[in-house]
C-alpha positions as a Markdown table, in Angstrom:
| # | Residue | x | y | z |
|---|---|---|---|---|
| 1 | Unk | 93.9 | 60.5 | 94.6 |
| 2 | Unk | 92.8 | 60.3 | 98.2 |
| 3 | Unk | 90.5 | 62.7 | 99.6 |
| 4 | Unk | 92.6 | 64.8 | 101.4 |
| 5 | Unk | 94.9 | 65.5 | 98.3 |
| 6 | Unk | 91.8 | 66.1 | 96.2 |
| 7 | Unk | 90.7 | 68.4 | 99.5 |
| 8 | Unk | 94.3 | 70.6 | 99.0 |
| 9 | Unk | 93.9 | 70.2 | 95.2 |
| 10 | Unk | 90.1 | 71.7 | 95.9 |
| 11 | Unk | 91.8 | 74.6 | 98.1 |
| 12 | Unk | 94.6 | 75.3 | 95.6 |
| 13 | Unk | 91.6 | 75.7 | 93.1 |
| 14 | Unk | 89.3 | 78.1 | 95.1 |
| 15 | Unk | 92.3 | 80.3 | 94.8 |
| 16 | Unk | 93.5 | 80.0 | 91.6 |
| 17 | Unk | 91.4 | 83.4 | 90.3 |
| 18 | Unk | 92.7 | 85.0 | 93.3 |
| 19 | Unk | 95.5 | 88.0 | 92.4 |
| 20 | Unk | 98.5 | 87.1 | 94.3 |
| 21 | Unk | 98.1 | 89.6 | 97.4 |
| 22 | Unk | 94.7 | 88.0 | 97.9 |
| 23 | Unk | 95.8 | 84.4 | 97.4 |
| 24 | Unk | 98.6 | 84.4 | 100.2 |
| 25 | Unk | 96.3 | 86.3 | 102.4 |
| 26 | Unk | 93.7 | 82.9 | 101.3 |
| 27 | Unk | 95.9 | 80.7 | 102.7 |
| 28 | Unk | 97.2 | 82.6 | 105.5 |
| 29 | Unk | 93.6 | 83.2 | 106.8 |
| 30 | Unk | 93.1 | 79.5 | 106.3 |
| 31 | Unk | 96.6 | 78.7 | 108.3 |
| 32 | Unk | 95.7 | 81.3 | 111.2 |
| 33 | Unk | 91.3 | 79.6 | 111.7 |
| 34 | Unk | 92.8 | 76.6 | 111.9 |
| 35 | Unk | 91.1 | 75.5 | 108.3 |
| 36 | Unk | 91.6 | 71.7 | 107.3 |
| 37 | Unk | 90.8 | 69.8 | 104.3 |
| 38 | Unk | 87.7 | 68.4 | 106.2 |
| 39 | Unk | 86.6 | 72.3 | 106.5 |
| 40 | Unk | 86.1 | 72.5 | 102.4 |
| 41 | Unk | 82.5 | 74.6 | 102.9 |
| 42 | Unk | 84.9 | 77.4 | 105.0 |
| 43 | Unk | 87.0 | 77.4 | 102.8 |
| 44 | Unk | 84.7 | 78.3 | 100.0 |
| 45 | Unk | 83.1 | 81.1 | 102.1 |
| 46 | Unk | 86.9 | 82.4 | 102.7 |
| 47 | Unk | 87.3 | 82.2 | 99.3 |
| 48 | Unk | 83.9 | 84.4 | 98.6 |
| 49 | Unk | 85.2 | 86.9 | 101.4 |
| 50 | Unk | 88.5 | 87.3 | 99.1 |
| 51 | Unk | 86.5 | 88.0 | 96.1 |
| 52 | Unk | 84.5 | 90.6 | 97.9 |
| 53 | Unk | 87.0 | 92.4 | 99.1 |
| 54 | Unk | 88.9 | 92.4 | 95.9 |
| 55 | Unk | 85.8 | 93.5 | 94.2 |
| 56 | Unk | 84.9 | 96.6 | 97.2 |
| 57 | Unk | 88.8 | 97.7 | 96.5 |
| 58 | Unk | 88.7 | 98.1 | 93.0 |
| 59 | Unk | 85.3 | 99.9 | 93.1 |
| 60 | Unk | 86.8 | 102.2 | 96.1 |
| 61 | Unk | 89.9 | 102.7 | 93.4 |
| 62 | Unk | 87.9 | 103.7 | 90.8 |
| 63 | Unk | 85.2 | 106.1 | 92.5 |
| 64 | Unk | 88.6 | 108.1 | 94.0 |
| 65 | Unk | 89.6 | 107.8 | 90.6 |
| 66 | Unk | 86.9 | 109.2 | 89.5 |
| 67 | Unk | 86.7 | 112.0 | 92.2 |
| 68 | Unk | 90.0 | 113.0 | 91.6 |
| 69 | Unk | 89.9 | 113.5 | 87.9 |
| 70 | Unk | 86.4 | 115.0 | 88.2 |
| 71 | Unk | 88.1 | 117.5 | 90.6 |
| 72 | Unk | 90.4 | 118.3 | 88.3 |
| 73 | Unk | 88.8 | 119.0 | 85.0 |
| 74 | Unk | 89.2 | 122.6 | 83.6 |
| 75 | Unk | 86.7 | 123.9 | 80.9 |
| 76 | Unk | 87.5 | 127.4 | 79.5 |
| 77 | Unk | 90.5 | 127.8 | 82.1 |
| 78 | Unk | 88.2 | 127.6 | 85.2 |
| 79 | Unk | 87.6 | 124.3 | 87.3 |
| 80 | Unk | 85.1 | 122.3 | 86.8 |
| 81 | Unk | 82.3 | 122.7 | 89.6 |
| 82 | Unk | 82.5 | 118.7 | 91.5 |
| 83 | Unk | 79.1 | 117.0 | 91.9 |
Protein backbone atom coordinates (compact mmCIF):
# COMPACT_ATOMS: atom_id res chain seq x y z
CA UNK A 1 0.00 0.00 0.00
CA UNK A 2 1.62 3.38 -0.56
CA UNK A 3 1.71 5.93 1.94
CA UNK A 4 -0.82 8.07 0.84
CA UNK A 5 -3.48 5.18 0.64
CA UNK A 6 -2.39 4.04 4.10
CA UNK A 7 -2.65 8.08 5.05
CA UNK A 8 -6.70 7.95 3.76
CA UNK A 9 -7.00 4.35 5.14
CA UNK A 10 -5.48 6.20 8.59
CA UNK A 11 -8.19 9.03 8.10
CA UNK A 12 -11.01 6.70 7.29
CA UNK A 13 -9.95 4.99 10.66
CA UNK A 14 -9.81 8.12 13.03
CA UNK A 15 -13.41 8.31 12.11
CA UNK A 16 -14.69 5.01 12.15
CA UNK A 17 -16.06 5.55 16.10
CA UNK A 18 -17.45 8.67 14.98
CA UNK A 19 -21.66 8.72 14.82
CA UNK A 20 -22.54 9.59 11.37
CA UNK A 21 -23.45 13.48 11.90
CA UNK A 22 -19.95 13.74 13.38
CA UNK A 23 -18.06 11.74 10.77
CA UNK A 24 -19.28 13.83 7.68
CA UNK A 25 -18.75 16.94 9.62
CA UNK A 26 -14.84 15.01 10.13
CA UNK A 27 -14.36 15.07 6.75
CA UNK A 28 -15.99 18.13 5.83
CA UNK A 29 -13.81 20.12 8.36
CA UNK A 30 -10.84 18.23 6.88
CA UNK A 31 -12.10 19.23 3.16
CA UNK A 32 -12.82 23.08 4.18
CA UNK A 33 -8.61 23.48 6.33
CA UNK A 34 -7.32 22.21 3.46
CA UNK A 35 -6.23 18.74 5.47
CA UNK A 36 -3.97 16.31 3.30
CA UNK A 37 -2.77 12.91 3.97
CA UNK A 38 0.68 14.53 4.86
CA UNK A 39 -1.33 16.56 7.70
CA UNK A 40 -2.05 13.02 9.66
CA UNK A 41 -1.22 14.78 13.35
CA UNK A 42 -4.32 17.43 12.40
CA UNK A 43 -6.09 15.15 11.57
CA UNK A 44 -5.90 13.27 14.82
CA UNK A 45 -6.52 16.58 16.78
CA UNK A 46 -9.78 17.07 14.47
CA UNK A 47 -10.59 13.78 15.27
CA UNK A 48 -10.21 14.52 19.27
CA UNK A 49 -12.28 17.89 18.70
CA UNK A 50 -15.16 15.53 17.29
CA UNK A 51 -15.04 13.32 20.19
CA UNK A 52 -15.25 16.28 22.57
CA UNK A 53 -17.91 17.68 21.22
CA UNK A 54 -19.90 14.52 20.91
CA UNK A 55 -19.00 13.93 24.50
CA UNK A 56 -20.11 18.00 25.76
CA UNK A 57 -23.52 17.20 23.68
CA UNK A 58 -24.52 14.19 25.33
CA UNK A 59 -23.63 15.49 28.80
CA UNK A 60 -25.68 18.87 27.89
CA UNK A 61 -28.55 16.20 26.78
CA UNK A 62 -28.65 14.50 29.79
CA UNK A 63 -28.25 17.42 32.47
CA UNK A 64 -31.58 19.08 30.57
CA UNK A 65 -32.74 15.76 30.83
CA UNK A 66 -32.26 15.65 34.06
CA UNK A 67 -33.57 19.26 34.79
CA UNK A 68 -36.59 18.66 33.07
CA UNK A 69 -37.72 15.44 34.75
CA UNK A 70 -36.52 16.84 38.12
CA UNK A 71 -38.87 19.82 37.37
CA UNK A 72 -41.48 17.70 36.87
CA UNK A 73 -41.63 15.20 39.67
CA UNK A 74 -44.82 15.29 41.90
CA UNK A 75 -44.80 13.72 45.43
CA UNK A 76 -48.12 13.75 47.28
CA UNK A 77 -49.80 15.81 44.30
CA UNK A 78 -47.52 18.83 44.85
CA UNK A 79 -44.31 19.57 42.65
CA UNK A 80 -41.32 18.66 43.61
CA UNK A 81 -39.16 21.78 44.90
CA UNK A 82 -35.96 21.85 41.86
CA UNK A 83 -32.46 22.09 43.31
Amino acid sequence: MSAPAAQQTLFKDLAADLPDQHQAEFFQNLHEAGISPNDVELARLLRALQLYKQRTSRLHRAATDLRWSAGHSFHDGERAACP
